[in-house]
N, C-alpha and C positions, 0 to 999 in steps of 0.2 A: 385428563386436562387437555384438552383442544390448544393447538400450536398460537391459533391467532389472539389468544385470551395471554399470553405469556410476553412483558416486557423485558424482563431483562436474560439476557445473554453472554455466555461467559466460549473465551474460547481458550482451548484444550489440546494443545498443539499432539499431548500423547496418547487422546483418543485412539484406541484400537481398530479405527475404520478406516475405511477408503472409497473410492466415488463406486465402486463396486458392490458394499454391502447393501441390501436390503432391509436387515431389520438387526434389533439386539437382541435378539433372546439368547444366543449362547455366550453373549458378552461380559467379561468379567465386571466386577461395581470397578467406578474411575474414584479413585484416592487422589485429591490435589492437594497441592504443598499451602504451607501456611501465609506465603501472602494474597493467594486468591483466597484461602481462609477469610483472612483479614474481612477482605473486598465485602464477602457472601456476611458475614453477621456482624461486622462494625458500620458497613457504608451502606448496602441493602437493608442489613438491618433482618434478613432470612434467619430461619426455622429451620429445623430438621422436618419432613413431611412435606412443605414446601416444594415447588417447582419448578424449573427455568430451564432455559432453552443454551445447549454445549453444541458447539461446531469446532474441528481439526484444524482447520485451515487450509483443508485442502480438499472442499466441495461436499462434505457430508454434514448434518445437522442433526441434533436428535433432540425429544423431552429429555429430560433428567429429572429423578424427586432425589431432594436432600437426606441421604437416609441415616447419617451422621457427621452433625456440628460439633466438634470442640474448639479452644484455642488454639491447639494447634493443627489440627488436618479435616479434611470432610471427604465425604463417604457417598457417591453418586449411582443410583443405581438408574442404566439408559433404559428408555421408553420409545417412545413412538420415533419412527424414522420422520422427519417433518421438509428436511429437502438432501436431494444427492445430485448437485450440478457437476459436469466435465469443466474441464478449465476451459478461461476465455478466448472465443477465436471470433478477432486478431487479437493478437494479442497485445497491447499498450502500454507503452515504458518511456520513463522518466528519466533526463538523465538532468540532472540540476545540482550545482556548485553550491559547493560548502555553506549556509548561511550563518547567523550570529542566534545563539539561544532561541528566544520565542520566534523568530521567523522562521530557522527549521523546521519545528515542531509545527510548527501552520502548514507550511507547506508539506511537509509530511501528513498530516492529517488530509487535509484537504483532496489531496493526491488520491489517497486511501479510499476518503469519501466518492470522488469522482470514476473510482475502477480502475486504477492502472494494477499492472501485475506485477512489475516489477520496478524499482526507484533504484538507479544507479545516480552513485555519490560523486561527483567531481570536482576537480583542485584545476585550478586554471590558473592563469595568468596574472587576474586579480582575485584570486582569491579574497576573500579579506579576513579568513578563520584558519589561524594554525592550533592544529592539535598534536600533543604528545600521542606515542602511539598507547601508553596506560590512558590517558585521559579520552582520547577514540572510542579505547573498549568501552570505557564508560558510557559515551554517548553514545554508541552503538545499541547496546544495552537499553539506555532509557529511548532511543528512537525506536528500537523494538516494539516494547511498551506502549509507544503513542500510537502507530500503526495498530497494534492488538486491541487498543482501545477503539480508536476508530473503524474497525473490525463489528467488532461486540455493535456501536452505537448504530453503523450504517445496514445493518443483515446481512450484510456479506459474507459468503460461505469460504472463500478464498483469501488466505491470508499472501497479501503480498510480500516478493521480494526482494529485501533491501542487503544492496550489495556496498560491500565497503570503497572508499575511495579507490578511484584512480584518478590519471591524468586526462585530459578531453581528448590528445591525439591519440592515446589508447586506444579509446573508444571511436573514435572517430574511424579508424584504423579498422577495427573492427566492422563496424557499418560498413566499409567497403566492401569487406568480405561477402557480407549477405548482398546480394543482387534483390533477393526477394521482399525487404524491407524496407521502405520508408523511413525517411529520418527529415525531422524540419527542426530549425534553430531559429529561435528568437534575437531578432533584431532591429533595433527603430529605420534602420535604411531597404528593409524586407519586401515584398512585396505583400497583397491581402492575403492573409491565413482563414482558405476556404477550397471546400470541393476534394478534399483529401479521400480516396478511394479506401475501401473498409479491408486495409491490408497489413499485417504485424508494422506498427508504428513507434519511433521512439521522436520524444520532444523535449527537446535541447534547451536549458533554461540556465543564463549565467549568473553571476554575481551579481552584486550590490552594485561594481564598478562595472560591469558593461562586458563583452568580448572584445578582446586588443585585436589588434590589426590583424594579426597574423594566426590567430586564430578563426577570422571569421576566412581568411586567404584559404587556412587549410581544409576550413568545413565545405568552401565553395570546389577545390580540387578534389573531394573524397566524394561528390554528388552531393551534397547537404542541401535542402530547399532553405532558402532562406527569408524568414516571413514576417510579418508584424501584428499589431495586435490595437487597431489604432493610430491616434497621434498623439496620446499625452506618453508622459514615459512611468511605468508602470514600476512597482515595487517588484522584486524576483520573486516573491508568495505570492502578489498579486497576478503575475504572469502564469505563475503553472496553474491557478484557478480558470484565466484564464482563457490558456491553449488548451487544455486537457477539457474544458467547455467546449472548445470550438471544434475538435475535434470530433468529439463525442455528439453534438449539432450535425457535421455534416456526414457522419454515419449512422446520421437518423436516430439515437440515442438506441443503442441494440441493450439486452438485458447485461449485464455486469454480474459476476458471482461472487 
């Protein structure tokens, strides 16, 4: 079964590979747990014999045939090697505040879809979502999920990573450290978000309410570019579509994994 003939794809974070293997012949069959069960014979609607296309999340892809269905487990034996990317360079990161239910989940997606590698979580000023740290997990959890979905949907061999909250000056803090990185924040008083040279980049995306005073003071003291995106004022999902557009524009759109 030829790789370009196969739509759906399921990703396997405990695939036994890495961007090094070549091929599966001495590979043990991959046994998944029963909610991607679920996934393969209630929502696809798959067979045993069947085909579909498994990637790690960390740049290796392969066929897969279904070699047993039940309700509760299935039984993958790999096939053809079909992609083995290195991870992306530069590498592109997100760092964007807490948002309220389906807007996370957007912008999460989105983000995924666009290429970034890594989505750092942040609690600012204005925050406008407090969470318990049990109710976290949880969301941590299901933003996993929506990432791995938007994995599977966009081909991407590379699962990105999402890091739990911190605070902005954290991270900001951070960025100083590296000399060698790029970091632009979004803000309506910014100058045009254009011409960004194709170097490890992170983009700075706030709340619902905006960045306070003193946080855009500290982004401007730790070097932070500070840019816009336009003149209407943009939703925070609408922003990381966006930047991470624009971005990915003025580095010529290079391949994403």
């Amino acid at each position: 079964m030829r790789a370009a003939s196969l739509k759906h794809r399921l990703c396997v974070p405990a695939l036994p590979v890495d961007a090094s293997t070549t091929d599966a012949k001495d590979l043990p069959p991959v046994t998944l747990a029963r909610e991607q069960t679920h996934y393969l014979a209630n929502v696809l609607r798959l067979r045993a014999g069947q085909n579909i296309l498994v990637f790690n999340g960390r740049g290796v892809e392969f066929t897969a045939q279904i070699a047993q269905l039940d309700r509760r487990t299935t039984t993958l034996e790999l096939g053809e090697l079909t992609h083995r990317h290195p991870a992306n360079s530069p590498r592109l990161t997100l760092g964007v505040a807490l948002l309220k239910n389906q807007a996370m989940d957007f912008a999460l997606q989105k983000a995924t879809e666009l290429g970034v590698d890594t989505i750092r979580l942040l609690t600012t000023d204005r925050t406008n979502s407090s969470l318990s740290t049990e109710r976290l997990n949880k969301r941590m959890t299901h933003w996993d999920s929506v990432i791995k979905a938007a994995c599977e949907q966009s081909g991407r061999c590379w699962l990105p990573t999402l890091e739990a909250p911190i605070k902005l000056t954290s991270l900001l803090a951070e960025l100083t450290e590296d000399s060698t990185e790029s970091a632009i924040l979004l803000a309506p008083d910014g100058s045009s978000l254009e011409g960004f040279p194709q170097q490890d980049t992170t983009v700075l995306i706030g709340p619902e309410g905006g960045w306070s005073e003193s946080e855009l003071d500290s982004a401007q003291q730790c070097g932070v570019h500070t840019r816009k995106l336009g003149t209407t004022i943009l939703r925070a999902e609408t922003a990381c579509i966006s930047a991470l557009s624009s971005v990915q524009q003025s580095w010529h759109w290079p391949s994403r994994h």
